[in-house]
C-alpha positions as CSV (number, residue, x, y, z in Angstrom):
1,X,127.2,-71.5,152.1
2,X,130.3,-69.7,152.3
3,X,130.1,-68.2,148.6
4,X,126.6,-66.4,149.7
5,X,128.2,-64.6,152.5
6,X,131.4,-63.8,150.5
7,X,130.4,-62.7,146.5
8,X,129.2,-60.0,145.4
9,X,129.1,-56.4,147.1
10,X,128.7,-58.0,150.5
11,X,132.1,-57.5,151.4
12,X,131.7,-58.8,155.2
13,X,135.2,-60.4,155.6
14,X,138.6,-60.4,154.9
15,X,140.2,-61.8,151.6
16,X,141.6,-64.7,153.2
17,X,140.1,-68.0,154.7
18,X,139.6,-69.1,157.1
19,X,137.3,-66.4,157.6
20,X,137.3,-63.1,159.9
21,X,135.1,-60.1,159.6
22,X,136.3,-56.7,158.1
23,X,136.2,-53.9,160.6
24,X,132.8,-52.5,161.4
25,X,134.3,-49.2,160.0
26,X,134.1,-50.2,156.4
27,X,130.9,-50.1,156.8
28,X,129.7,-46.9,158.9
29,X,126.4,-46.6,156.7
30,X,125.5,-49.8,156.0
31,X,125.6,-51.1,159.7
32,X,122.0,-52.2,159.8
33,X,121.9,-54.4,157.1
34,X,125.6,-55.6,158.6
35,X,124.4,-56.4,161.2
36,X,121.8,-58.1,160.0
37,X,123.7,-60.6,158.1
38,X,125.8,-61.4,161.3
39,X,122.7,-62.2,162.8
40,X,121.3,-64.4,159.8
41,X,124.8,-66.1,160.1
42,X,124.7,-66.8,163.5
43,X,121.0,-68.5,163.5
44,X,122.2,-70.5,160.3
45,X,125.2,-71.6,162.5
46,X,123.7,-72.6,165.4
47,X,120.5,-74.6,163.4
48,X,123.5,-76.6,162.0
49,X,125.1,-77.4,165.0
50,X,121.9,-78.6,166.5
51,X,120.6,-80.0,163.5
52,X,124.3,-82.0,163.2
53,X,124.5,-80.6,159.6
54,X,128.3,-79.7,158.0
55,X,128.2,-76.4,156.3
56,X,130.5,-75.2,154.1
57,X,131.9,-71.9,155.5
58,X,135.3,-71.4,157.8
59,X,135.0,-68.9,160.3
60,X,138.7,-68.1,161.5
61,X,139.1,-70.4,165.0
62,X,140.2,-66.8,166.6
63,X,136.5,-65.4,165.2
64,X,135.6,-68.8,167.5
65,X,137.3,-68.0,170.5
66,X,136.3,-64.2,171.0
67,X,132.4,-65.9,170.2
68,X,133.3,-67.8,173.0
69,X,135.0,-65.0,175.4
70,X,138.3,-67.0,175.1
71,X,141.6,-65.0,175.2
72,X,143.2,-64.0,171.9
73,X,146.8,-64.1,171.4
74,X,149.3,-62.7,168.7
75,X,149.2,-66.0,167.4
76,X,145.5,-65.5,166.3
77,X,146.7,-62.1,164.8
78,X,149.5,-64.0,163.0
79,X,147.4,-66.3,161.7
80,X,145.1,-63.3,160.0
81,X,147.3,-60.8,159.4
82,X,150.6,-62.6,159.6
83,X,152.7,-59.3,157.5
84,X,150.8,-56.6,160.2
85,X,151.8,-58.6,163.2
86,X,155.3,-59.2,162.4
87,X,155.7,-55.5,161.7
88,X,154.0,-54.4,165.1
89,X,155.9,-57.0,166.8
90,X,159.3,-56.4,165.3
91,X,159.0,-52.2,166.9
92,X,161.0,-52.3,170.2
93,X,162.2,-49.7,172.4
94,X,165.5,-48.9,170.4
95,X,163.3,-48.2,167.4
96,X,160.1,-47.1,168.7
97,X,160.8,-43.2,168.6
98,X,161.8,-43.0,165.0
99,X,159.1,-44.6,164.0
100,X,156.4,-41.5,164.9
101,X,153.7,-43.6,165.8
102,X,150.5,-42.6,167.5
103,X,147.5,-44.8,169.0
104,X,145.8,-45.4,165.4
105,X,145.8,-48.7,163.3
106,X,148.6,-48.2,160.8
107,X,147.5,-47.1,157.5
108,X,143.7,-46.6,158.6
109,X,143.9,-43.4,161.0
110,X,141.5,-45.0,163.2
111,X,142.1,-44.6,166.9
112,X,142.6,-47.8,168.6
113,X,141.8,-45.5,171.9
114,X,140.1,-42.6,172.6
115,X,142.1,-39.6,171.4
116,X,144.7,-42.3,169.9
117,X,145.8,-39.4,167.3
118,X,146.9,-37.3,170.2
119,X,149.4,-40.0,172.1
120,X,152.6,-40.7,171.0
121,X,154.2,-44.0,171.0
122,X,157.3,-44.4,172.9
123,X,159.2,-46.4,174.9
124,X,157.0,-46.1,178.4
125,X,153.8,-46.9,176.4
126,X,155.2,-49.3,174.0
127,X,153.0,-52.4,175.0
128,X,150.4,-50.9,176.1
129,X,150.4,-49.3,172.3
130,X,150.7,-53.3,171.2
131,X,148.2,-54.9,173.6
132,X,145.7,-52.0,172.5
133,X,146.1,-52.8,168.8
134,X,145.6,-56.3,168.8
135,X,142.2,-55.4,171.0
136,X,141.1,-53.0,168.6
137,X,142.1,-55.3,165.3
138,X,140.9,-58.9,166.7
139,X,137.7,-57.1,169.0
140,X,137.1,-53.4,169.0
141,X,136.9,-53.3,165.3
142,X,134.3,-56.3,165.0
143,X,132.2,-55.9,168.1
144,X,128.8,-54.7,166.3
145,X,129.0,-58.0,164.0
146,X,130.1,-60.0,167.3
147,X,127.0,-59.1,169.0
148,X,124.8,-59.6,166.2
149,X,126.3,-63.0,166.0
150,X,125.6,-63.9,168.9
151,X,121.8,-62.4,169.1
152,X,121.4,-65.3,165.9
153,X,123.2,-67.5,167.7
154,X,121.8,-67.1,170.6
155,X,118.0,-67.2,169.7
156,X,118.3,-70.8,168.5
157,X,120.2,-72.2,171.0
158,X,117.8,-70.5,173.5
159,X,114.8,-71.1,171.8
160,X,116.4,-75.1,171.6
161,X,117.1,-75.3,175.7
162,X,114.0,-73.4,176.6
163,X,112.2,-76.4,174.4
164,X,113.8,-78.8,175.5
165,X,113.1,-78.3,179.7
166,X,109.3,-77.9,178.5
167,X,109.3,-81.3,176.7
168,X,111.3,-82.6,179.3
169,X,109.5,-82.0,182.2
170,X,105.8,-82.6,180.4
C-alpha cells in the first residue's frame, strides 16, 4: 500500500518514513489530482479501520494528530525534520540579528505569513517568528491535502454511522 502512494512521479510525501506530506507548494499545478489522492487515501484508511484490516503504510503520528485537531509540538517537528528544527531552535536573541532572517521558510522563500518577506526577525518577534514556522511547516503547508483527507475519510466513516442508526433503529 504504501509503495502505490510513494513510487513513481507521485511525489506526495517526504523522503522519510514514517510518512508526512510535502508542502502543497510543490505542487501549485497539480493540486487537483493532489488532492485527489489525499482523498483516495483517506477513504482507503478509514474502510480499513472499519473493516479491522492492517495496511501497510505509516503516516507520521504528528500527520495523526493535526487529522485529529490535536496540538503539535517541536517534538513532532523534530521527529520530521530533526536537522531544520534544531537549527530554528538553536537562534536566540543574542544571535537573532545577524542572522537576517525574515518571515519565510528557510531555503524555500515562502512566506510563513502574509508579507513574511517584508518583516524582519529580531529579538521582539523572535517566537512569534518560531511558533509561525512550525504552523506553516507541520499545517499551513499541508492544509489542501489535510482537508482532502479528511473529505475520504470522512465519507466512510459517515456513510458507516449514518448506516448503522438506520439498521439500528429498523
Amino acid at each position: 500500500m504504501q509503495q502505490a502512494f510513494t513510487q513513481g512521479d507521485l511525489h506526495l510525501f517526504h523522503d522519510f518514513t514514517p510518512l508526512f506530506p510535502l508542502p502543497a507548494v510543490a505542487y501549485s499545478n497539480k493540486n487537483y489530482a493532489l488532492e485527489a489522492l489525499f482523498e483516495l487515501l483517506g477513504l482507503i484508511l478509514a474502510r480499513a479501520i472499519l473493516d479491522n484490516r492492517i495496511l501497510q503504510i505509516r503516516l507520521a503520528p504528528s500527520f495523526w494528530k493535526i487529522v485529529l485537531s490535536r496540538t503539535i509540538t517541536w517534538s513532532d517537528f523534530h521527529q520530521l525534520d530533526s536537522q531544520l528544527a534544531t537549527v530554528i531552535q538553536k537562534i536566540d536573541e543574542s544571535n537573532v540579528e545577524e542572522m537576517d532572517l525574515v518571515f519565510e521558510m528557510p531555503g524555500t522563500g515562502q512566506e510563513i505569513v502574509p508579507n513574511g518577506r517584508d518583516l524582519k526577525v529580531g529579538k521582539h518577534n523572535l517566537q512569534e517568528f518560531k511558533n509561525s514556522l512550525l504552523e506553516w511547516y507541520m499545517i499551513k503547508s499541508i492544509h489542501p491535502q489535510l482537508t482532502a483527507f479528511k473529505k475520504g475519510f470522512n465519507k466512510v466513516t459517515l456513510f458507516y454511522c449514518r448506516s448503522s442508526v438506520w439498521s439500528a433503529s429498523a
